[in-house]
C-alpha positions in Angstrom: 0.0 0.0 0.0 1.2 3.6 -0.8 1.2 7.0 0.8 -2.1 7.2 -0.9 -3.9 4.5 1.6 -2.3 6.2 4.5 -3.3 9.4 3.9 -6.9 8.2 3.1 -7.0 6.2 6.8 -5.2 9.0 8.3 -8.4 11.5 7.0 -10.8 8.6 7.9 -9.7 8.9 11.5 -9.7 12.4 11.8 -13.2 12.4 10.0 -14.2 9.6 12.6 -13.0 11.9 15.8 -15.0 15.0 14.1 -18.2 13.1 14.1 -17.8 11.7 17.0 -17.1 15.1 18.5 -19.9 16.4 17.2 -22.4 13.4 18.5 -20.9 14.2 21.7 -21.7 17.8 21.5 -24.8 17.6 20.1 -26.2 14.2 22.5 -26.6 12.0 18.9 -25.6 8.8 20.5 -25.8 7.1 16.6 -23.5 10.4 15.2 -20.7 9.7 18.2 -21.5 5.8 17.9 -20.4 6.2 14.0 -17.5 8.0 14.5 -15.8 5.9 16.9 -16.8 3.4 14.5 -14.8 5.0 11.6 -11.5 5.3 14.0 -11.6 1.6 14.8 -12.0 1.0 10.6 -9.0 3.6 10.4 -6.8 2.1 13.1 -6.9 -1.3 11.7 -6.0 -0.6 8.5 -3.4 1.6 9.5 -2.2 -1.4 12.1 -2.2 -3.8 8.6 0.0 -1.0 6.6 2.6 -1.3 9.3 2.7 -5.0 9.5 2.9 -4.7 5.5 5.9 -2.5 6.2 7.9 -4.4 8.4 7.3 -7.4 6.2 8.9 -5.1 3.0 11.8 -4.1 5.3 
C-alpha cells in the first residue's frame, strides 16, 4: 500500500474523531456511535499498513 492509503485512513480517523465530537456535542448517541466506529476502521488498516511494512523491510 502507498502514501495514498495512508493518507486516506489518516483523513478517515480524523473524520471519525469529528463526528464523534460532534455526537458528543450535540447528544446524537448514533452520530458519536459512528464516528468511533470509523477510527476503529482507520486504526486497523493503518495497524495492517505497518505490518505490510515491516514485512517489506
Amino acid at each position: 500500500m502507498g502514501l495514498d492509503d495512508k493518507i486516506k485512513n489518516k483523513a478517515e480517523e480524523v473524520s471519525g474523531k469529528a463526528k464523534e465530537g460532534v455526537g458528543a456535542a450535540t447528544d446524537d448517541q448514533q452520530l458519536e456511535n459512528e464516528g468511533k466506529a470509523d477510527q476503529a476502521k482507520s486504526n486497523l488498516k493503518q495497524a495492517g499498513e505497518k505490518v505490510k511494512d515491516a514485512f517489506k523491510s
